[in-house]
C-alpha positions in Angstrom: 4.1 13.8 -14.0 1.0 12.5 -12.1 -0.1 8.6 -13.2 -3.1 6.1 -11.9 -1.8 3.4 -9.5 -1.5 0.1 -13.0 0.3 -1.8 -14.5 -0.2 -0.1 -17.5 1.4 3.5 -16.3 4.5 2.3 -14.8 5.3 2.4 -18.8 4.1 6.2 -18.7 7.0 6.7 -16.2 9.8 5.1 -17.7 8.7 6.9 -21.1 8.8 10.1 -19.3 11.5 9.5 -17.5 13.5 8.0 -21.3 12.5 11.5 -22.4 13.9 13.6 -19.7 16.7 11.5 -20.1 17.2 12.8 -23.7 16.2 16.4 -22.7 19.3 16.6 -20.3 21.6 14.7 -22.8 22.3 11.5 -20.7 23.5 8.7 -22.9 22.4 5.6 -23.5 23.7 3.5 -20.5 22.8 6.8 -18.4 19.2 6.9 -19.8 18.5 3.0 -19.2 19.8 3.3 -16.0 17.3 6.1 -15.0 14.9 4.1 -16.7 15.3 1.8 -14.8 15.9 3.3 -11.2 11.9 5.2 -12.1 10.6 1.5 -13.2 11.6 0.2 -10.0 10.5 3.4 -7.9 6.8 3.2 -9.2 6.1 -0.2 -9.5 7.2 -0.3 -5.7 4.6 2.5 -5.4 1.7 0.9 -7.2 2.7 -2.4 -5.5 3.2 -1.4 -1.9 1.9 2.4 -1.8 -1.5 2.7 -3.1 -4.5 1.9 -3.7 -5.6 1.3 -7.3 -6.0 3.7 -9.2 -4.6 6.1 -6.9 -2.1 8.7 -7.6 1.5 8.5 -8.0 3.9 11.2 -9.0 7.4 11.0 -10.8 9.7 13.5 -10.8 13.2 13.8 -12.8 15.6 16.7 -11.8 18.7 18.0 -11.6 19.5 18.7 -8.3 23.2 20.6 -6.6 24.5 16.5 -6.5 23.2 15.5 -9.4 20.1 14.1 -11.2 17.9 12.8 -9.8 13.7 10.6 -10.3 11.7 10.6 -7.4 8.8 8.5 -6.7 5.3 10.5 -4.6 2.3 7.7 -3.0 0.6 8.0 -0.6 1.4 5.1 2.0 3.6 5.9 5.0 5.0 1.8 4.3 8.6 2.8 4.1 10.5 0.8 1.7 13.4 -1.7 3.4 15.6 -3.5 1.2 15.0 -7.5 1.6 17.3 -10.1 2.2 17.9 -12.1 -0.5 16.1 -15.2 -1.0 17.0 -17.3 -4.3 13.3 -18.6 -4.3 11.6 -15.5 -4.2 9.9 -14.1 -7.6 10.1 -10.5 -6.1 12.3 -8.5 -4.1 14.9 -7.6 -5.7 14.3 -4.4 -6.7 15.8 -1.8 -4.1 19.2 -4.2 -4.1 19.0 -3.9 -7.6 19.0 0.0 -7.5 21.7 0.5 -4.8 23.8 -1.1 -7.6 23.0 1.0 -10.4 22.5 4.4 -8.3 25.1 6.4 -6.3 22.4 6.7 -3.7 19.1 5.9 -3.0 16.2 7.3 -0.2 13.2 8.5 1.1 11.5 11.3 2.9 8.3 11.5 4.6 5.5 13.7 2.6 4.0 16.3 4.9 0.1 15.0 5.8 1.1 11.4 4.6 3.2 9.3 2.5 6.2 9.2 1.1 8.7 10.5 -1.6 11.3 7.8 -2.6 14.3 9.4 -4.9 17.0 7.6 -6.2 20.7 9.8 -6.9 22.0 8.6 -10.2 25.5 8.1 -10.5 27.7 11.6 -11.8 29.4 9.5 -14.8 25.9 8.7 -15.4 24.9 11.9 -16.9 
């Protein structure tokens, strides 16, 4: 799925995400979870890796480890998790998701940019 770098599309991603979700049979915790791990992928992108109203692309799979939501922009800004500061509003995100996901990463996009996947857990599904 390709979105516009919003506010408004990060919705469009967990939707499609929720779907895929179904499609494959997850259940509910597993679904919210991926959900979740794409919500967190994508707003990172339209925060961090793009320009407005540039494109991002999500992608849900099953891969030979298991499933799997990736996250395309177009920045080469490699995402770090942040220490943790208790009066921060933001930040949280990519601990967040190395809690909920067996693993998470990134890969550099031939040209530029980045994709940033996250490996949900195998009970998950």
């Amino acid at each position: 799925m390709t979105i516009k770098s919003a506010p408004e599309t990060i919705k469009k991603a967990r939707d499609f995400v929720g779907e895929w979700s179904g499609d494959q049979g997850f259940g509910p915790s597993a679904a919210y979870i991926a959900k979740t791990a794409v919500t967190e992928l994508v707003t990172n992108a339209y925060r961090h890796g793009t320009e407005p109203r540039e494109e991002i692309v999500v992608r849900a799979y099953l891969s030979d480890v298991g499933p799997v939501v990736e996250v395309l922009d177009s920045s080469s800004q490699l995402p770090v998790i942040r220490p943790l500061d208790l009066t921060s509003e933001d930040g949280r995100g990519l601990a967040m998701l190395s809690l909920l996901v067996r693993a998470w990463g990134f890969n550099a996009v031939a040209g530029s940019g980045k994709a940033v996947w996250a490996l949900l857990k195998d009970d998950e599904a």
